[in-house]
C-alpha positions, -999 to +999 in steps of 0.1 A: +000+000+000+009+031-007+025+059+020-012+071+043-022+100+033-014+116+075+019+102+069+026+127+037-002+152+046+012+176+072-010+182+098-039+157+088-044+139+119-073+131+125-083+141+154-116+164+148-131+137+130-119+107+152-150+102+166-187+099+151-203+134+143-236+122+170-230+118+207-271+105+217-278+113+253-304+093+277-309+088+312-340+067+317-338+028+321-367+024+289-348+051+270-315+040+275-322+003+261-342+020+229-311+038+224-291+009+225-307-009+203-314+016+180-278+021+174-274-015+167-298-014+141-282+019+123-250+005+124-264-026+104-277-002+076-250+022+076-228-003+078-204+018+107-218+025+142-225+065+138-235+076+165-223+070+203-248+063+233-238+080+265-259+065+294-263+093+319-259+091+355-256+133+359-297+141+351-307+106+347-299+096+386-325+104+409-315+119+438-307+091+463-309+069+442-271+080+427-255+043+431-281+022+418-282+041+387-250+039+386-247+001+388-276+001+359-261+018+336-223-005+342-250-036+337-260-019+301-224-013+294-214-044+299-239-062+280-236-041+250-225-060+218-187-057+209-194-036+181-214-009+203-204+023+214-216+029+249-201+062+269-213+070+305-219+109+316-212+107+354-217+135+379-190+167+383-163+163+401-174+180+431-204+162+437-204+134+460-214+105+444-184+115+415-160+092+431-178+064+438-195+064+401-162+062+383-150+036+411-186+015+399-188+026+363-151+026+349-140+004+375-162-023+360-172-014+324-143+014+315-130-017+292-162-019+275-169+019+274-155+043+246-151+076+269-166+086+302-180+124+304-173+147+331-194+174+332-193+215+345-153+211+341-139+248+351-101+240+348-074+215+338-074+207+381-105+194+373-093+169+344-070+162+366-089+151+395-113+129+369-081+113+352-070+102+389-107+084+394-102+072+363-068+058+371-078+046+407-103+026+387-077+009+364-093+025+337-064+037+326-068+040+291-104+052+291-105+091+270-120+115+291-148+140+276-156+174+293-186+196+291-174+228+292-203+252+308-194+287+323-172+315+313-143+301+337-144+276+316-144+289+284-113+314+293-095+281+295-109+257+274-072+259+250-052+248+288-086+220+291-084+206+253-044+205+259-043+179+282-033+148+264-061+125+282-090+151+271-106+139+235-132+160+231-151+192+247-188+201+247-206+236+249-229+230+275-257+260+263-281+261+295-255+263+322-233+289+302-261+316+300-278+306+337-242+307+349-243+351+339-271+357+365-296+365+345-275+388+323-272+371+293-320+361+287-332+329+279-342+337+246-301+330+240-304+294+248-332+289+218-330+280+181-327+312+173-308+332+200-276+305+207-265+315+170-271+352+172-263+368+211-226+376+210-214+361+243-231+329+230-217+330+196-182+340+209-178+313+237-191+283+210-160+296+183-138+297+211-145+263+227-139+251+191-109+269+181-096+254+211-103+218+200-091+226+168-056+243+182-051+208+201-063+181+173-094+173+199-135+171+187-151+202+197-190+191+205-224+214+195-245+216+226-282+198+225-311+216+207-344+213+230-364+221+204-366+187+195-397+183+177-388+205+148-367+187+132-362+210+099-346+236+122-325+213+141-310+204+111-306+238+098-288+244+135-265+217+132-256+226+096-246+260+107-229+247+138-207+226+114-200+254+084-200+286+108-185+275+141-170+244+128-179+219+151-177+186+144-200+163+163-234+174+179-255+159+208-290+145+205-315+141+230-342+125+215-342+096+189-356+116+162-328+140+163-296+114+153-309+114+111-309+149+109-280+157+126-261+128+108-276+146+074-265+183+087-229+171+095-219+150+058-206+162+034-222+168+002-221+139-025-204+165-049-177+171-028-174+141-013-166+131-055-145+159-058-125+150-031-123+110-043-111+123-079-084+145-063-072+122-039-069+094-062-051+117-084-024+126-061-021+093-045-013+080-089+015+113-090+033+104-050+014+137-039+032+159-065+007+186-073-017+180-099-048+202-119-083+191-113-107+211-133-087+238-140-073+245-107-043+236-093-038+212-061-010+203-034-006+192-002-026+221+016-058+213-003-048+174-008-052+179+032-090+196+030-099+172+011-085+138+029-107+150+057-133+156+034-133+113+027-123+110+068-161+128+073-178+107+046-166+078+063-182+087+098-221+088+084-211+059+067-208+073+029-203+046+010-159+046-004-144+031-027-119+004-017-089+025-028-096+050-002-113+024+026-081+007+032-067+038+053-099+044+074-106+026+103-132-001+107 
């Protein structure tokens, strides 16, 4: 085989587009199991599981009921099938069940899980503290997730998404504008509002040029409008071509189809990119013309991750290019 394309392409790791571009959030015992098997049905027809299930123990839990919901969702983990991707949201590390659900949930399912959420992380002493838990539990490899949710936060989301253990960062909406006091309105965390109101629109760019600065997935907060779909879709597309995020959460089933449609690539480009990649791979990556214009490495680059996001709402590739994507 010929020299991988992130071996020749400077830069082309693949880290914003590592993971798939839906991360599907659910809490209750009945929803959690729909979502489960739900995901094993899409990843028969898409032939590629894309999207993850995170199981969540931070608004799922009822309140003393913390380590039995715990304990449930390790159960679900562990009797996912191989091929599943099952994540677990537990609570901040300041709470005080935080400790003993990493100790139950990692501890016993972190081989079986694909990364464990913290949320309300303020500062890379919080990573910290969760990669100790983590490590406490022998989960030693597990990748750690972080919602990031209040200005604090945001001012050092580029010292958060540095931290080698840290794959990915998500805008938590709500809790960013209830975290001003009431100076920043509600209307900021709707449809409309989250991509107009500048504090809003500034924090999201800079959480994701953070994750971009450190190769890591930057993560579009949920939309609660969830029953109109047409303008979730809209809001994820924008999310993805404005802001550039690259995965987006989904709180209710009927959300994952839209934001899987918002965040691929369009068939055009995804054959533009196959004709130019396949072009340079035939000349050893010397630069070639494609309809008139001139390519190199920086655009071979765009358009390698062009193919890399195809492959995550499982476009169908041809075989010359499926070789170098993972399974």
């Amino acid at each position: 085989m010929k020299t991988h394309p992130r071996d020749i392409l400077l830069g082309a790791q693949a880290g914003a587009f590592a993971l798939p571009v839906c991360d599907h959030y659910s809490g209750v015992e009945a929803r959690m199991r729909k979502s489960l098997q739900l995901q094993a049905e899409m990843t028969a027809e898409f032939g590629t599981c894309v999207f993850d299930v995170t199981l969540d123990c931070e608004d799922g839990a009822p309140v003393g009921g913390e380590a039995e919901h715990a304990a449930l969702v390790t159960e679900l983990a562990l009797a996912a099938p191989g091929s599943a991707r099952v994540a677990v949201r537990v609570h901040p590390v300041d709470h005080p069940h935080f400790d003993a659900d990493v100790a139950t949930i990692a501890g016993r399912a972190g081989r079986r899980l694909c990364h464990l959420m913290v949320p309300k992380v303020e500062s890379v002493a919080d990573v910290a503290r969760a990669v100790a838990a983590m490590d406490a539990a022998g989960a030693t490899d597990l990748p750690l997730q972080v919602l990031i949710e209040s200005p604090a936060a945001i001012h050092r989301a580029f010292e958060i998404a540095a931290h080698p253990r840290v794959q990915s960062l998500s805008f938590g909406l709500m809790d960013f504008v209830s975290a001003h006091g009431g100076a920043i309105p509600a209307s900021a965390m709707t449809l409309a509002g989250q991509f107009s109101h500048p504090h809003v629109l500034r924090a999201k760019i800079e959480m994701a040029a953070a994750c971009h600065a450190h190769g890591k997935v930057p993560s579009h907060n949920v939309v609660t409008e969830f029953r109109d779909l047409p303008a979730l879709e809209a809001a994820a597309r924008r999310a993805v071509t404005e802001l550039g995020y690259t995965r987006m959460w989904s709180i209710h089933p009927d959300q994952i189809r839209p934001i899987l449609a918002a965040f691929a690539p369009a068939e055009a480009e995804v054959a533009t990119a196959l004709a130019i990649i396949e072009r340079a791979v035939a000349e050893d990556w010397a630069p070639v013309q494609h309809e008139g214009r001139l390519h190199d490495r920086a655009s071979y680059r765009y358009y390698w991750q062009v193919i890399e996001r195809a492959h995550r709402i499982g476009h169908p590739l041809p075989e010359s290019v499926r070789a170098w994507l993972p399974a």
